[in-house]
Backbone as a printed PyTorch tensor [residue, N CA C, xyz], in Angstrom:
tensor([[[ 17.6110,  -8.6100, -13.9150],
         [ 17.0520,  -9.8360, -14.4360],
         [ 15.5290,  -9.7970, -14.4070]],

        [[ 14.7550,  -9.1360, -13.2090],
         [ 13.6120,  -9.5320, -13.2010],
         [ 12.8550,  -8.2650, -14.7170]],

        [[ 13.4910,  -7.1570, -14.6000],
         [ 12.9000,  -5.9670, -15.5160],
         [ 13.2990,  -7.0720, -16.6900]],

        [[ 14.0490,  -7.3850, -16.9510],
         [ 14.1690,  -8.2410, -18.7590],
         [ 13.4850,  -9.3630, -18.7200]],

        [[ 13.3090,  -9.9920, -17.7050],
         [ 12.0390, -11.2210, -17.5210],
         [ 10.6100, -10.3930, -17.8620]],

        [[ 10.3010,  -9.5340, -17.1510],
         [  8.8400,  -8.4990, -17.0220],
         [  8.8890,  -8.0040, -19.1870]],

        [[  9.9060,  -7.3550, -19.2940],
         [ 10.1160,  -6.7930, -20.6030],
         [  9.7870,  -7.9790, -21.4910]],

        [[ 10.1320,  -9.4970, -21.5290],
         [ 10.0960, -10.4840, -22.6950],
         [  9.2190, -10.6440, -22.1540]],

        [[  7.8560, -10.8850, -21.0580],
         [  6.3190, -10.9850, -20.8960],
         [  5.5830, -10.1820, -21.1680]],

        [[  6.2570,  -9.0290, -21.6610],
         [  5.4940,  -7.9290, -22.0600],
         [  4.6630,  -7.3450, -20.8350]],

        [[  5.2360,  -7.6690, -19.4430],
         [  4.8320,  -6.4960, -18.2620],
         [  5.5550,  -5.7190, -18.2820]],

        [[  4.6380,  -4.2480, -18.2450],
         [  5.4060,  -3.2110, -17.3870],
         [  5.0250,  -2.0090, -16.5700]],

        [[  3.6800,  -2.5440, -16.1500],
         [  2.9090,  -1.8640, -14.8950],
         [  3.1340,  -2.9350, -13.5660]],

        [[  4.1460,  -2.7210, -13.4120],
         [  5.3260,  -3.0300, -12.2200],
         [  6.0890,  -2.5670, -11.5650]],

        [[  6.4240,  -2.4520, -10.1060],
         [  7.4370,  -1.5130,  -9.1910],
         [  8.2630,  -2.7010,  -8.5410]],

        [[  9.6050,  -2.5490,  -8.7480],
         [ 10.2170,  -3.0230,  -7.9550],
         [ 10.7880,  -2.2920,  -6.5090]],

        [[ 10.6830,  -2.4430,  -5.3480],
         [ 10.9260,  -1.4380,  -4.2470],
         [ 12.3170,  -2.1000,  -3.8860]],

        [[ 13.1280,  -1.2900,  -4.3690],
         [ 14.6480,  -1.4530,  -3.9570],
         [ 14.9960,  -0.9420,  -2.5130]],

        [[ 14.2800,  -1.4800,  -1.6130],
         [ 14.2870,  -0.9940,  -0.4100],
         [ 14.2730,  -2.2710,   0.9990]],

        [[ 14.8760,  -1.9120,   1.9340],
         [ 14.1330,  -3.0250,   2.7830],
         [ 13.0310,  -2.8830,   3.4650]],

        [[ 12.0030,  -3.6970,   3.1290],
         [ 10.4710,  -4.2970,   3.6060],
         [ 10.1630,  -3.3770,   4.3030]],

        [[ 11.1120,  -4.2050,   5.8420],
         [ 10.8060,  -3.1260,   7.1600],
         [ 10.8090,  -2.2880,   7.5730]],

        [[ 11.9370,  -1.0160,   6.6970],
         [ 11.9960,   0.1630,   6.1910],
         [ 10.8870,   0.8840,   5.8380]],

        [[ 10.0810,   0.5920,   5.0010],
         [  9.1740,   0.6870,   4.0040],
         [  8.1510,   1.3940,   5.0980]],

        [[  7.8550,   2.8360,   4.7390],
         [  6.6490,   3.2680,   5.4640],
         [  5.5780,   2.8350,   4.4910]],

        [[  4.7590,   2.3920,   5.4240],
         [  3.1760,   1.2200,   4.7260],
         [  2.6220,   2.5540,   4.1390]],

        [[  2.3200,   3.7210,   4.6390],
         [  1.1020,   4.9820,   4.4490],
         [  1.6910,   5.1140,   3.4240]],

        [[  2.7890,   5.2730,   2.5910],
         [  3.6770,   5.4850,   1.2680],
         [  3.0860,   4.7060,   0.0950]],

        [[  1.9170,   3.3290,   0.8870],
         [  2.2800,   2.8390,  -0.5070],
         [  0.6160,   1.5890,  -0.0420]],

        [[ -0.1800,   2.3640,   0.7740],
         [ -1.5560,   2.1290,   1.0000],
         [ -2.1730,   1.3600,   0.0820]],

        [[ -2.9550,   0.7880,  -0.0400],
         [ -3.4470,   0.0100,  -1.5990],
         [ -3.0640,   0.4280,  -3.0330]],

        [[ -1.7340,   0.5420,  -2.9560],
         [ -1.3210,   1.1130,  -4.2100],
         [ -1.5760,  -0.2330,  -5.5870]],

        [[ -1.2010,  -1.6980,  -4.6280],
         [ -1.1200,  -2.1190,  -6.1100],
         [ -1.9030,  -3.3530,  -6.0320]],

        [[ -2.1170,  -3.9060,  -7.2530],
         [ -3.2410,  -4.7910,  -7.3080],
         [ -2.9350,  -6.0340,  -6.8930]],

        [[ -1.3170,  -5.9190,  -7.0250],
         [ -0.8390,  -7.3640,  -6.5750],
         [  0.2720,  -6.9430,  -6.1270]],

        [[  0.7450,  -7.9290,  -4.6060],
         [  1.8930,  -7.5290,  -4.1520],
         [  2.3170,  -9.1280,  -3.9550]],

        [[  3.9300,  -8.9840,  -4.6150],
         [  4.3230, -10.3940,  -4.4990],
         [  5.8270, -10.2930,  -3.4540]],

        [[  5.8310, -11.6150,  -2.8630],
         [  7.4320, -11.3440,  -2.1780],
         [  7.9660, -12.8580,  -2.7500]],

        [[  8.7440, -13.0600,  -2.2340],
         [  9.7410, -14.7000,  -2.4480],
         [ 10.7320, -14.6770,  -1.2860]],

        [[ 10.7380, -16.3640,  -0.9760],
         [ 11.2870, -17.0030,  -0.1930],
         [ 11.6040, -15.5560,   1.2780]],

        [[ 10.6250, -15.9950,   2.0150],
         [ 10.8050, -15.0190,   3.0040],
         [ 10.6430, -15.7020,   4.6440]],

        [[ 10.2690, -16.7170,   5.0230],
         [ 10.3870, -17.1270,   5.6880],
         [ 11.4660, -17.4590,   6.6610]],

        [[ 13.0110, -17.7430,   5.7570],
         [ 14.0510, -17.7100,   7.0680],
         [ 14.4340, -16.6120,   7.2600]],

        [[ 13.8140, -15.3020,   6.4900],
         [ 14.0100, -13.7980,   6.4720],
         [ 13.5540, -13.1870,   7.4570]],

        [[ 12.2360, -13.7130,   8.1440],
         [ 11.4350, -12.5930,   8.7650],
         [ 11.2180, -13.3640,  10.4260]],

        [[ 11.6680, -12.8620,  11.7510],
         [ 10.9990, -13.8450,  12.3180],
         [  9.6090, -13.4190,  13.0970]],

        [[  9.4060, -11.9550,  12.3840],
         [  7.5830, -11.5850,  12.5640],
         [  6.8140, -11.6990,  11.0860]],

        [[  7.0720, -12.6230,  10.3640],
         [  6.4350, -13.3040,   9.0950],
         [  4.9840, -12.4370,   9.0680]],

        [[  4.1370, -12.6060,  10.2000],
         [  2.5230, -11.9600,   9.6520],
         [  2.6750, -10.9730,  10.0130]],

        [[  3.7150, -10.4060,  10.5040],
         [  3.6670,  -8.5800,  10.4920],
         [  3.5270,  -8.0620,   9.2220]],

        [[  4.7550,  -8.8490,   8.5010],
         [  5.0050,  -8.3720,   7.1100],
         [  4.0550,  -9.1150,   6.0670]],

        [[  3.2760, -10.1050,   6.0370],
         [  2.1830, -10.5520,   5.5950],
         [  0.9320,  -9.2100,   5.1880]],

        [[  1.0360,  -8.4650,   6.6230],
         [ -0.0490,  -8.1580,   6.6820],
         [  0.4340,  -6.5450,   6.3300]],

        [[  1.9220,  -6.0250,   6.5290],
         [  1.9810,  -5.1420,   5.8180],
         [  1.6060,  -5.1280,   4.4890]],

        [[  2.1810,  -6.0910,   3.8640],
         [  1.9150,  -6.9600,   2.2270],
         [  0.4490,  -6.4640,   2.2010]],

        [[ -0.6620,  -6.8230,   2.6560],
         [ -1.9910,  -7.0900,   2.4560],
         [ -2.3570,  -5.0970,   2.3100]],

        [[ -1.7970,  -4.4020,   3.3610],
         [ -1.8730,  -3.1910,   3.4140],
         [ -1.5250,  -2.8830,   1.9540]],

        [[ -0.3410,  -3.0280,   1.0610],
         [  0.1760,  -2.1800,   0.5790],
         [ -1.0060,  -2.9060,  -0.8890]],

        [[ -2.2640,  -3.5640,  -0.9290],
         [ -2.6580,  -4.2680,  -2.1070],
         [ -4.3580,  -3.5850,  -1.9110]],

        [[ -4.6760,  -3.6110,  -3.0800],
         [ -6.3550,  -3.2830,  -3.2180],
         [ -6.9210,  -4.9740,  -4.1350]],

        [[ -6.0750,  -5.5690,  -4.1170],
         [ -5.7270,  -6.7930,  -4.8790],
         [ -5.7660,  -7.9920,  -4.0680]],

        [[ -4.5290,  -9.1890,  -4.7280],
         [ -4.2430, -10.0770,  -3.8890],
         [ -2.5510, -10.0800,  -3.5450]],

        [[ -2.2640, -10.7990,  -2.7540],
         [ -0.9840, -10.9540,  -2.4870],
         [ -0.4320, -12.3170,  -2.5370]],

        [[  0.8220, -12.4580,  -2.6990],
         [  1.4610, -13.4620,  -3.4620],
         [  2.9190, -13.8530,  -2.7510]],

        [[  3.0590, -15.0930,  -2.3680],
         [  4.4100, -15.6020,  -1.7730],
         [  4.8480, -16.9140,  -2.3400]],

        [[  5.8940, -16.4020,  -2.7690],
         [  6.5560, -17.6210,  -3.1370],
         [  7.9690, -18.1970,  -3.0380]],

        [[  7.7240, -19.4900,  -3.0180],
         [  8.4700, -20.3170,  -1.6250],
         [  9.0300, -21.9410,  -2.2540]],

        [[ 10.4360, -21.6060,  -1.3710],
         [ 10.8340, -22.8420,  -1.9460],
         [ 10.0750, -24.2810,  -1.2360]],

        [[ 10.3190, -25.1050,  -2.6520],
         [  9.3630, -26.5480,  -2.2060],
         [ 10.5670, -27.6720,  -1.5440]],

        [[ 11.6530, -27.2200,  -2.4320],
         [ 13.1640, -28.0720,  -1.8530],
         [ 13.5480, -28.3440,  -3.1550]],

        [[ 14.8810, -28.3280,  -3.3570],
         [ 15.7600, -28.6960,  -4.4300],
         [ 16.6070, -29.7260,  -4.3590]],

        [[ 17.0480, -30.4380,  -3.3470],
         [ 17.5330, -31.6030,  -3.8480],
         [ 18.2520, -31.6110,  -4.0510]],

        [[ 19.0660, -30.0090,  -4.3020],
         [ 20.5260, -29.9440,  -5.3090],
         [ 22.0490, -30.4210,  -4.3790]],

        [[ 22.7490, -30.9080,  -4.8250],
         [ 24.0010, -31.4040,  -4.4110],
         [ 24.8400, -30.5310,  -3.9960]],

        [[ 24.7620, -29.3580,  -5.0040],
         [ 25.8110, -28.3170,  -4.3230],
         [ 25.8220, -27.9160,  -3.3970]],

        [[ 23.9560, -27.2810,  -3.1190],
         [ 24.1560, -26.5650,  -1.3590],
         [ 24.5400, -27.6190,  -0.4590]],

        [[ 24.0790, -28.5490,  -0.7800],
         [ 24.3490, -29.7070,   0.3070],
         [ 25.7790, -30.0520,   0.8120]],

        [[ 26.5160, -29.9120,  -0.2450],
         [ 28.0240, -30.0670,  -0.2280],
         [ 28.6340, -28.5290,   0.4010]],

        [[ 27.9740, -27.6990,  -0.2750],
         [ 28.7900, -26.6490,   0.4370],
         [ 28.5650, -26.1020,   1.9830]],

        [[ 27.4890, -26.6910,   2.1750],
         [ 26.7910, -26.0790,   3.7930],
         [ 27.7420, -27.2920,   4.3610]],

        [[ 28.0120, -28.6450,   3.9790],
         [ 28.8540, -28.9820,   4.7390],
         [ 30.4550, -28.8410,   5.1190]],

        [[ 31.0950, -28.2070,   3.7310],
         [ 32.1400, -27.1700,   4.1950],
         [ 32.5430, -26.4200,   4.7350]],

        [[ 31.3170, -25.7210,   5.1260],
         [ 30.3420, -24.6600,   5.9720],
         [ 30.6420, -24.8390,   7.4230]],

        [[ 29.6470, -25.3280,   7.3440],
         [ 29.0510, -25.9530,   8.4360],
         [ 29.8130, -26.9530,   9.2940]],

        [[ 30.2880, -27.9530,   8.2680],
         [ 30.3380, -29.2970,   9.1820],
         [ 29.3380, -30.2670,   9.3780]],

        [[ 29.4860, -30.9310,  10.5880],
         [ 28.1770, -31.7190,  10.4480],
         [ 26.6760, -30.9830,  10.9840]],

        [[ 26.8630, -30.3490,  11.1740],
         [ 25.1580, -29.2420,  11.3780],
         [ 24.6570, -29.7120,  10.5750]],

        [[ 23.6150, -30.1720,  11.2070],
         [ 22.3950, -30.5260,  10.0530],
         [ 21.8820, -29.9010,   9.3600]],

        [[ 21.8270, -30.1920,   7.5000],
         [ 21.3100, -28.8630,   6.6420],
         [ 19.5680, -28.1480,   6.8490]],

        [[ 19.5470, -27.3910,   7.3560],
         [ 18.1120, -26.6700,   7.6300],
         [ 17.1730, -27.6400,   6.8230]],

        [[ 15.8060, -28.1080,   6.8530],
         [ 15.5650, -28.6560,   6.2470],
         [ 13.7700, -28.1080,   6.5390]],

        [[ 13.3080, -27.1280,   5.2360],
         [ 12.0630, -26.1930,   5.7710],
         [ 11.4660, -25.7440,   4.7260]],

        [[ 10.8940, -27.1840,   3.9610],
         [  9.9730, -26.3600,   2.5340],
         [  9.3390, -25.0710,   2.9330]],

        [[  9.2950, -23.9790,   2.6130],
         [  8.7860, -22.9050,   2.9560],
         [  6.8750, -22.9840,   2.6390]],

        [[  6.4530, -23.5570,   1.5030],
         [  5.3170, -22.9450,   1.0110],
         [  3.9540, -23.9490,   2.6170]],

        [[  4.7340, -25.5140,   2.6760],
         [  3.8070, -25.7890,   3.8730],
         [  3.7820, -24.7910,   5.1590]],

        [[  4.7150, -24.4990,   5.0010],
         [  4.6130, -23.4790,   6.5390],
         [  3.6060, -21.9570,   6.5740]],

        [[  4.2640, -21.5580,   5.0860],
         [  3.7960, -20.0150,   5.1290],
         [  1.9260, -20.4310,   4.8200]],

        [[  1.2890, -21.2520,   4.2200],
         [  0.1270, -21.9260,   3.6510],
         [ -0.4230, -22.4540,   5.2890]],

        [[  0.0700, -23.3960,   5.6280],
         [ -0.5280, -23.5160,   7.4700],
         [ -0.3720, -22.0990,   8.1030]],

        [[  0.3720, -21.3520,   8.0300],
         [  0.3590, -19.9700,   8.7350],
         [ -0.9580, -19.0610,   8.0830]],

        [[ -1.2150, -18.6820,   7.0070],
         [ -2.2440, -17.7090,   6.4640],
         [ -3.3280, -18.7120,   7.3300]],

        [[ -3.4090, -20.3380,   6.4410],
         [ -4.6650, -20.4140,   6.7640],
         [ -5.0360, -20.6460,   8.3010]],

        [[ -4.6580, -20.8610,   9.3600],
         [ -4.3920, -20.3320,  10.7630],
         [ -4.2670, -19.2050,  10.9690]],

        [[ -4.3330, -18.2300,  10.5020],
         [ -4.6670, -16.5810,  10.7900],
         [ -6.0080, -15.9110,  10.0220]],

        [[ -6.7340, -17.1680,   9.1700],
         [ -7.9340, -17.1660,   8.7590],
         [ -7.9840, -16.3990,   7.1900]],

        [[ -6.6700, -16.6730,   6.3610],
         [ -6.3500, -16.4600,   5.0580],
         [ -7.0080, -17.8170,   4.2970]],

        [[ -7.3610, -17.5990,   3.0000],
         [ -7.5070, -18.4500,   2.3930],
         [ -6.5140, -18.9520,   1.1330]],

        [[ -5.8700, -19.3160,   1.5240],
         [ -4.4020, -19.3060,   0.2220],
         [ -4.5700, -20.1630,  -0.9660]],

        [[ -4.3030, -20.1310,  -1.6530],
         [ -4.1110, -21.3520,  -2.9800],
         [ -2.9270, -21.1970,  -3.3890]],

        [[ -2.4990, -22.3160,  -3.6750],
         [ -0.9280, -22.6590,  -4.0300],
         [ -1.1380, -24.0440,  -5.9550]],

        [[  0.1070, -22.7600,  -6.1700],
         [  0.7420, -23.3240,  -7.5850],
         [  2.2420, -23.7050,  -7.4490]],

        [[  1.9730, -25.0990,  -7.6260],
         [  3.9770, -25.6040,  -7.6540],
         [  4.4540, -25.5700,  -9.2090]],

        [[  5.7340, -24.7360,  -9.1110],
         [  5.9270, -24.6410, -10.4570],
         [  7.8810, -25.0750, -10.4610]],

        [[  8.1110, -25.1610, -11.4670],
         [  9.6050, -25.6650, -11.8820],
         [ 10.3070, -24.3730, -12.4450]],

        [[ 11.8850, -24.2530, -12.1310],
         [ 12.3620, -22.9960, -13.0200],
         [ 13.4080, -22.9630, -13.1530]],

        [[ 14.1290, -22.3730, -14.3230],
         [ 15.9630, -22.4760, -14.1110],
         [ 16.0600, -20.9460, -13.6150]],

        [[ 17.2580, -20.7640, -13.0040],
         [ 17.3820, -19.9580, -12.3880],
         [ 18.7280, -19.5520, -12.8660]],

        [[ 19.3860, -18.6250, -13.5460],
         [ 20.6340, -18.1480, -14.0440],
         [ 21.5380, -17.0620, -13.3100]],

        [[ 22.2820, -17.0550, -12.2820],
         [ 23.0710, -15.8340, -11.8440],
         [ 24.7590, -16.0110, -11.8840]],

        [[ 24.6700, -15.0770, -11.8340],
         [ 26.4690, -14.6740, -11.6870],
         [ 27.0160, -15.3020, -10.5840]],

        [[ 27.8620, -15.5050, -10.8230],
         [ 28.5360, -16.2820,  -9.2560],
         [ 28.5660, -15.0080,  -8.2490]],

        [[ 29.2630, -13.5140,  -8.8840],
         [ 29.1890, -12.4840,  -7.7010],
         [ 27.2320, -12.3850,  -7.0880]],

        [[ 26.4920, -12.8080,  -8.0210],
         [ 25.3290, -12.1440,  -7.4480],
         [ 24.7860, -13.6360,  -6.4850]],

        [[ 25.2500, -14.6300,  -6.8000],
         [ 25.3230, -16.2120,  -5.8340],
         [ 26.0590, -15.8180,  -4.1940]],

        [[ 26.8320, -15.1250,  -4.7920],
         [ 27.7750, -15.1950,  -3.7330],
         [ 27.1630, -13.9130,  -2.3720]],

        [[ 26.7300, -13.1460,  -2.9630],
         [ 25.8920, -12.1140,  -2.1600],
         [ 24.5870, -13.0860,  -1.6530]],

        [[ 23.8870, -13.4610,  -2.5100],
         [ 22.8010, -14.3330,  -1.6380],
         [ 23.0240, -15.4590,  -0.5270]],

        [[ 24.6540, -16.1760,  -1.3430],
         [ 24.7570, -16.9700,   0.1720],
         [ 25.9560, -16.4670,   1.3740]],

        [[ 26.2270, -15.0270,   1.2630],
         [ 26.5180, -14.7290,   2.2680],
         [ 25.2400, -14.5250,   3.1020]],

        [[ 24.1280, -13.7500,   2.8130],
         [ 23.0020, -13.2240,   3.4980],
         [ 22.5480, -15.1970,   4.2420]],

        [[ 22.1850, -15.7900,   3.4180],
         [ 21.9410, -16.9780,   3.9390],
         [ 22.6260, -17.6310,   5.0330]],

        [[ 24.2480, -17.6320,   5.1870],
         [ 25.1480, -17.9440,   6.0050],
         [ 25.0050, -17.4620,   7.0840]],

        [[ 24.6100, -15.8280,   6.6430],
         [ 24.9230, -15.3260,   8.1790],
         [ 23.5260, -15.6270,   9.0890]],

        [[ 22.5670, -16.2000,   8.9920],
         [ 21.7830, -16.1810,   9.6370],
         [ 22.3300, -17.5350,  10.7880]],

        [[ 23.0410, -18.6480,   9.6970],
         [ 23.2830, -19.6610,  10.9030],
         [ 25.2150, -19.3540,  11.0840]],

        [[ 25.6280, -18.5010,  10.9150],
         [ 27.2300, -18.5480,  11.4780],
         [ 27.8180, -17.1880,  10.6140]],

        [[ 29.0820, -16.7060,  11.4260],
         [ 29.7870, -15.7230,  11.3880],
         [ 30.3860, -15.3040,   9.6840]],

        [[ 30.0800, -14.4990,   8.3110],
         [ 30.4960, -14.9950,   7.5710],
         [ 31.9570, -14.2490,   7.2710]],

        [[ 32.8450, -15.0420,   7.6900],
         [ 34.1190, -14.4870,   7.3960],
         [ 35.0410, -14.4370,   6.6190]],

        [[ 36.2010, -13.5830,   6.0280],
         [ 36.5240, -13.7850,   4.9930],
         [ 37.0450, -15.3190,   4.3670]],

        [[ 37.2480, -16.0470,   5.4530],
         [ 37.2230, -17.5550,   5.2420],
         [ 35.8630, -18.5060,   4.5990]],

        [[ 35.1760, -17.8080,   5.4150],
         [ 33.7610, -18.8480,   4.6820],
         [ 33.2010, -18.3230,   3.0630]],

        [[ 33.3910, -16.6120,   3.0520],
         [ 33.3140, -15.8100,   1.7980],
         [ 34.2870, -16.8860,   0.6750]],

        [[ 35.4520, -16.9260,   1.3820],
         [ 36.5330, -17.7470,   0.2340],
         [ 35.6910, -18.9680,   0.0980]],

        [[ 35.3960, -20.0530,   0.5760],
         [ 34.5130, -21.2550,   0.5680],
         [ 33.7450, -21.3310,  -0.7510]],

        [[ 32.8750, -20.2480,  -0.2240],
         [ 31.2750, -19.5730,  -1.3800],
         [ 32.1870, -19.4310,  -2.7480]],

        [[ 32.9950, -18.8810,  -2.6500],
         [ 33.5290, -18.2950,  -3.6300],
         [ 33.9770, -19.2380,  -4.4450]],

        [[ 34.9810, -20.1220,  -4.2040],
         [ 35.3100, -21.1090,  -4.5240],
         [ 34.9250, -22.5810,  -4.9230]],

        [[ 33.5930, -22.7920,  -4.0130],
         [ 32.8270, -23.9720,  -4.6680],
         [ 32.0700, -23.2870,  -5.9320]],

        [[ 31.5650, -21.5710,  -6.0440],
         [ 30.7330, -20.9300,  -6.6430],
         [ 31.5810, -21.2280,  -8.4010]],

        [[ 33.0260, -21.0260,  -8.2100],
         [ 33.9500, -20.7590,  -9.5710],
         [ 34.2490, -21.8620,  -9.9960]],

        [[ 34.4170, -22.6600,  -9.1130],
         [ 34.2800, -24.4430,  -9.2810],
         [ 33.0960, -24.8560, -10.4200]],

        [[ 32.2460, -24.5810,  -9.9130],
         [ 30.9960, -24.9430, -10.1020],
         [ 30.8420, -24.4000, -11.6520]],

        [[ 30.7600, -23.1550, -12.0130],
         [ 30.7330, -22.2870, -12.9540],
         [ 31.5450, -21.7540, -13.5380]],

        [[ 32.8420, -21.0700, -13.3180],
         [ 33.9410, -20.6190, -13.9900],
         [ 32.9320, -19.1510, -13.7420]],

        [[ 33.2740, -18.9380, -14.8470],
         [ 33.1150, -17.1960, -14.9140],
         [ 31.8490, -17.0380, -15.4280]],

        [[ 30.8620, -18.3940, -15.8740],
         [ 29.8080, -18.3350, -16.7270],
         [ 28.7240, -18.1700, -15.5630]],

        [[ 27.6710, -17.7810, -16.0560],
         [ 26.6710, -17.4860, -15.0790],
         [ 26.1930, -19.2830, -14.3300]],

        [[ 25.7300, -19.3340, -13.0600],
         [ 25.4120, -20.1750, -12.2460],
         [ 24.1310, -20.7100, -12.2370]],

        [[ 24.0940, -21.9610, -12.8480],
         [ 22.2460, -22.3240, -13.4740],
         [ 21.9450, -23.3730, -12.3710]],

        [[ 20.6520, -23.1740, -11.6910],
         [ 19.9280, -24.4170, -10.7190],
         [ 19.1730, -24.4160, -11.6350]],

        [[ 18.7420, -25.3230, -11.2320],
         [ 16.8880, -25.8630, -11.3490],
         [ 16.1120, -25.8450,  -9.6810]],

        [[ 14.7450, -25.4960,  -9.9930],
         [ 14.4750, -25.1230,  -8.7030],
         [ 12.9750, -25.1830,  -8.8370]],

        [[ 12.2080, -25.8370,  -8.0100],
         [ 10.7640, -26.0650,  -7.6390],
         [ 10.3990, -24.9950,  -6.6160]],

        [[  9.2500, -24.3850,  -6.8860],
         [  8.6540, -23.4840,  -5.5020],
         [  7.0280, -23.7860,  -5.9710]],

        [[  6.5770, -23.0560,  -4.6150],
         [  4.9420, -22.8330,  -4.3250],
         [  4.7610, -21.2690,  -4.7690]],

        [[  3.6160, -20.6430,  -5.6530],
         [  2.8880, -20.0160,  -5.9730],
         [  2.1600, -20.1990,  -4.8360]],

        [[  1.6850, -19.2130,  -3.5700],
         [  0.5280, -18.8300,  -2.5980],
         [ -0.1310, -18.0670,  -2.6000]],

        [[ -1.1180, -17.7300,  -3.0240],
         [ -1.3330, -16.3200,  -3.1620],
         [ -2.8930, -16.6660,  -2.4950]],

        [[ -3.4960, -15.3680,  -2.2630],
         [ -4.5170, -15.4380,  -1.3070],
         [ -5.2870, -13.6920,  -1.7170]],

        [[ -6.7290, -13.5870,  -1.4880],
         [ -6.8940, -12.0870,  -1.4710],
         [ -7.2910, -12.1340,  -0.2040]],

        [[ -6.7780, -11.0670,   0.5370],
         [ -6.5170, -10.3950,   1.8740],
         [ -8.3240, -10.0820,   2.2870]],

        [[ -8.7810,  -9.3350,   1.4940],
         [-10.6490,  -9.4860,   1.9730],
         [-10.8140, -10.4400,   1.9970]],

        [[-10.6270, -11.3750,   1.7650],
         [-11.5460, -12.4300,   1.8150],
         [-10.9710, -13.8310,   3.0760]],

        [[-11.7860, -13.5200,   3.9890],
         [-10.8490, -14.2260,   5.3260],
         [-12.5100, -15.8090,   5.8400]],

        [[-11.5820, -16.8560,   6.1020],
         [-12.3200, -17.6260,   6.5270],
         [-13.5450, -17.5940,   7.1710]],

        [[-13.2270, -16.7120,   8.2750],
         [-14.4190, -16.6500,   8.9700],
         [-15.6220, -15.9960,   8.8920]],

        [[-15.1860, -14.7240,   7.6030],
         [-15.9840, -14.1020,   6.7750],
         [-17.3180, -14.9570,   6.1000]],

        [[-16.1150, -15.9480,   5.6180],
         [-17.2070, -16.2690,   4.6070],
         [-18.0210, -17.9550,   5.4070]],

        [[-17.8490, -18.2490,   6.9870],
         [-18.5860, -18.9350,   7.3590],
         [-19.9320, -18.0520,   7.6130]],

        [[-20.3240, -17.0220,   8.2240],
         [-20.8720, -15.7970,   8.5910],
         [-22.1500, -15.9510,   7.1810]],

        [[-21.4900, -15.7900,   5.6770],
         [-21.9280, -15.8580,   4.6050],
         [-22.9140, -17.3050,   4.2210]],

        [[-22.5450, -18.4980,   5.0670],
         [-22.6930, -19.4880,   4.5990],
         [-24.2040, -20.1190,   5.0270]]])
């Protein structure tokens, strides 16, 4: 999806690293690119400015995070309580947090809120909210059936459309707060 998104913008001085992050030897990939972007990474990482700052390593550029603002949507809500139960649904716009975090480590960030539909397969839904599940509970072939089932509910066999608000953050890594009091 993202190469046919990049292809109809007419980018294609782009790498996607089909790899995991933390995997990723940094010396492999030193200021290779002018811009390094990630998404929704926050309930992902729980050393966030490690990998921030790997990010910053791997750019001669700026770097870029982007983060959900909250959706509102009915489904997760309904299905985390199938889920779940009464556990309270996580509730953690990402872009205030990761935006108080840079600029408290002396980043200067700017943020763009933008709107988007979002189109996937129920199998490729269903892989993202297993990864999501398992962070707060066991995902077993019972809860898999759940996903699965509100997912075919929801969609049938046709691809799975949200709507979805996030933060654009992006920041250039030289250029740090306290730098530029020094300057002032």
């Amino acid at each position: 999806m993202i190469s046919q998104n990049a292809l109809e913008a007419g980018v294609s001085n782009y790498d996607i690293i089909p790899k995991i992050w933390q995997d990723i030897n940094i010396e492999d990939f030193r200021e290779r690119y002018d811009l390094t972007i990630t998404s929704t990474v926050i309930w992902m990482f729980r050393d966030i400015m490690t990998q921030i700052s790997r990010m910053e390593e791997a750019t001669q550029g700026y770097c870029c995070v982007v983060g959900g603002v909250g959706t509102g949507q009915t489904f997760e809500a309904e299905l985390w309580k199938k889920i779940m139960g009464n556990t309270p649904y996580p509730q953690y716009p990402e872009y205030p947090l990761i935006y108080n975090l840079l600029y408290t480590c002396g980043r200067i960030p700017h943020v763009r809120l933008i709107n988007y539909t979002s189109k996937r397969t129920p199998e490729n839904m269903l892989r993202m909210y297993r990864v999501f599940y398992s962070i707060y509970t066991e995902v077993t072939p019972e809860v898999e059936e759940i996903i699965r089932e509100a997912l075919y509910s929801d969609s049938g066999e046709e691809p799975c459309v949200r709507k979805y608000r996030s933060a654009v953050v992006w920041w250039n890594p030289a250029v740090r707060r306290k730098e530029l009091k020094g300057i002032a």
